[in-house]
N, C-alpha and C positions, 0 to 999 in steps of 0.2 A: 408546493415545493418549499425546502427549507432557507432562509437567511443562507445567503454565498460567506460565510463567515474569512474564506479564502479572497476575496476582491481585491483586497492592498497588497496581501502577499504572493498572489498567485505569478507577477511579472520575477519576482524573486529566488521562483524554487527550482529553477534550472541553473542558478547560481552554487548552490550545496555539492561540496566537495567530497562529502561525508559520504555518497550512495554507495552502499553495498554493492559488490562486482556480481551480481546476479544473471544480469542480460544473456553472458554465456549460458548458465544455468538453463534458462528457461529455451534458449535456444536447442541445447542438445535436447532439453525433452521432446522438441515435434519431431515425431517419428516421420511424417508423409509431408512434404509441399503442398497433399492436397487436404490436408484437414484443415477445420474451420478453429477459431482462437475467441473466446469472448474474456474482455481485460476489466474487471469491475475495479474501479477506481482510477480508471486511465492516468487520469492529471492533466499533464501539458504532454503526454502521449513519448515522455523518457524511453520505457519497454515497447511503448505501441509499435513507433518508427523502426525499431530494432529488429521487429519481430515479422513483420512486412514481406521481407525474402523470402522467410522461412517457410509460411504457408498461401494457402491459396485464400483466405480473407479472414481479419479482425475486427473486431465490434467492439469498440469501445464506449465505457457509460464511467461517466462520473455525475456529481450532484452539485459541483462547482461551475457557473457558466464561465466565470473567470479563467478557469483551466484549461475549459474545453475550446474556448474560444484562441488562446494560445496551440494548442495539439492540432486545430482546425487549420490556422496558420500554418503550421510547421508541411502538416499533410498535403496544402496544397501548393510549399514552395519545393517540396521534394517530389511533384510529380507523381502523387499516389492520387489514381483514381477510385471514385467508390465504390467500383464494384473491388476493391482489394480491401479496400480499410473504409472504416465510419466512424465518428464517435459521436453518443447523444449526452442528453442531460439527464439524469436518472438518478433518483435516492436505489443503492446496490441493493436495498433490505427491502425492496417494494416495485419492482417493474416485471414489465412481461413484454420481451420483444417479439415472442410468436413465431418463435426458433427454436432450433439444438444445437450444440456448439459440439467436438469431439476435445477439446480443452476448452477449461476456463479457469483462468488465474487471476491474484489479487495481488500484486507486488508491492513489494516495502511496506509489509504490516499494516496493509487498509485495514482487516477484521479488526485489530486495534480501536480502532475509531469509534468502532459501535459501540456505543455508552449502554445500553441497557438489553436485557433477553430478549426483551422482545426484537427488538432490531437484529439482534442474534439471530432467534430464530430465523425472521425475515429475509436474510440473507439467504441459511441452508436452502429455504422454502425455493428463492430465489432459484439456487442453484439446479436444485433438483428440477424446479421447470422448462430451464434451459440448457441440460447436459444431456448428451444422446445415449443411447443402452450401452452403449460401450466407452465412451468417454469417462476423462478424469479432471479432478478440480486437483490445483495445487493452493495450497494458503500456509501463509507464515507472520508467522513472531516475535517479537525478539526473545533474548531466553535468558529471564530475571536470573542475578549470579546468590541473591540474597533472599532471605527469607523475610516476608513482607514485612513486623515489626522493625526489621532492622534494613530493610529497603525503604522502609517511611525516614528512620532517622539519618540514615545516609543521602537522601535524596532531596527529600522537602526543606525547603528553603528558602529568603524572603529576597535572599541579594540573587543579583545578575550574574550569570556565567557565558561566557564567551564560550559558544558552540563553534564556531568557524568562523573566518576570515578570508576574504581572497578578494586579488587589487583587480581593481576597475578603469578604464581611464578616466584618466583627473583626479585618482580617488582612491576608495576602496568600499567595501560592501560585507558588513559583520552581522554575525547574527550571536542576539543572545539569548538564554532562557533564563526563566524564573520559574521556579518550583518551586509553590507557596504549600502546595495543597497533595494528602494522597487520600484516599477512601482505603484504610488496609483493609477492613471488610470486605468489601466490593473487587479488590485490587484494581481501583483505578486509579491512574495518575492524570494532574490535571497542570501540565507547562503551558506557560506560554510563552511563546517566538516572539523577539521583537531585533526587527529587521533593522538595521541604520547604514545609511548610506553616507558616504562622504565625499567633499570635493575637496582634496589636499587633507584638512584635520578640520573643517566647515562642516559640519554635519550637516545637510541638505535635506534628509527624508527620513521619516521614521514609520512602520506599519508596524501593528502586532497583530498577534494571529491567538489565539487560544483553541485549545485540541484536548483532545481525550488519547489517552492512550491505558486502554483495558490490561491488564498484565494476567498470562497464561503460565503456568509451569507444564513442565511436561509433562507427566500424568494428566494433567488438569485438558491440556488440548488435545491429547489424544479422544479422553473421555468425551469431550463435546463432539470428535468427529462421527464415533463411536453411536452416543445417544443420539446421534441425526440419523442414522440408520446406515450409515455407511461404512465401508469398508477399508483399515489402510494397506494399501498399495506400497508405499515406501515413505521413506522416514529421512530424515538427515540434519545434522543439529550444522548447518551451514553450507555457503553456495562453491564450496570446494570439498564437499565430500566429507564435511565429518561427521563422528555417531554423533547419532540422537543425543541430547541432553546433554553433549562434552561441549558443543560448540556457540558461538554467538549468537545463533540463532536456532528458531525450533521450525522445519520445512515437511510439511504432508504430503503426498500424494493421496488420492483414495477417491475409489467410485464404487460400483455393484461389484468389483469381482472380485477375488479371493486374495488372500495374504500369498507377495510372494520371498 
């Protein structure tokens, strides 16, 4: 199992203002109350809880115990038993739960995460072993506005940027990034989150977190869903219905069956 590199920030990521309005989104896709839901990269279980009514049982797997140990909380102050919801500890690019799911989703840009092919691959591998013959994966990214030379120069940078802010009591609780670092090669970016808490203008607590975040265009993600052997189902460049490639983000659907 890999270093919880999440441990200090994990109490903190339910405080971000910033989440994309998705939860709708993912709601309207369950067709049936009775289909099964598997969430690779749960978290503190933000979509998990949400998504609970909607069907007859979720599986959640993150690789952070920190997270999971929050989601686990959450699960058993809301009254969800486990024959409805679960979530384990799991690297998404490398488990086998000895299942099929009829969906399985990775919300707010988890595939990001995965710094190299091979964990890429891992992932699909993943998928494919736990999606039933008619089941669909959805997976999203964000959707770079720049062309990577000129996404390096706009981006990377050694000073702090104030990502958000919202009041706490006694206090407040701001997050900033530093973006020292990109791979335009590779297009990966490499922030790191540093969390600061306050009591009055006392600065009390600080955590940082450092992350991968892989950059996809859109040619570039289709072609990966594409090379995995699968097929897309539907497209949408955002969780309000826009095209492909106009909107803030880049959203897939796709399993075995045909374009519709």
């Amino acid at each position: 199992m890999k270093i919880d590199i999440r441990i200090e920030a994990a109490k903190y990521y339910d405080s971000n203002p910033s989440f994309l309005n998705d939860i709708p989104f993912y709601q309207k896709l369950i067709s049936s109350p009775n289909i099964s839901i598997l969430e690779l990269g749960c978290g503190t279980g933000r979509v998990t809880l949400s998504l609970v009514p909607y069907c007859q049982y979720i599986q959640g797997v993150d690789i952070s115990p920190a997270m999971i140990s929050i989601c686990r909380e959450k699960l058993v102050k809301a009254d969800v038993p486990p024959t409805k919801a679960q979530v384990i500890e799991g690297d998404i690019a490398d488990f086998d739960l000895d299942q099929s799911f009829d969906l399985i989703i990775a919300p707010f840009r988890v595939l990001q995460n995965l710094e190299t092919d091979q964990d890429v691959d891992g992932l699909f591998k993943c998928i494919r072993q736990h999606l039933s013959p008619t089941g669909t994966c959805i997976l999203n990214v964000f959707r770079p506005f720049r062309e990577p030379e000129e996404l390096q120069k706009l981006w990377a940078t050694t000073e702090e940027n104030l990502d958000w802010e919202v009041p706490i009591e006694g206090g407040k609780l701001a997050c900033y990034a530093r973006r020292a670092y990109m791979d335009v090669e590779k297009l990966i970016l490499y922030p790191e989150l540093i969390y600061r808490k306050y009591e009055g203008e006392i600065l009390v607590e600080e955590s940082r977190l450092k992350i991968v975040m892989r950059c996809y265009y859109p040619d570039i993600f289709e072609k990966l869903i594409v090379e995995h052997g699968y097929t897309i189902l539907n497209r949408w460049g955002g969780y309000e219905g826009e095209i492909y490639g106009q909107g803030p983000e880049l959203v897939i659907q796709f399993g075995e069956g045909s374009y519709r």
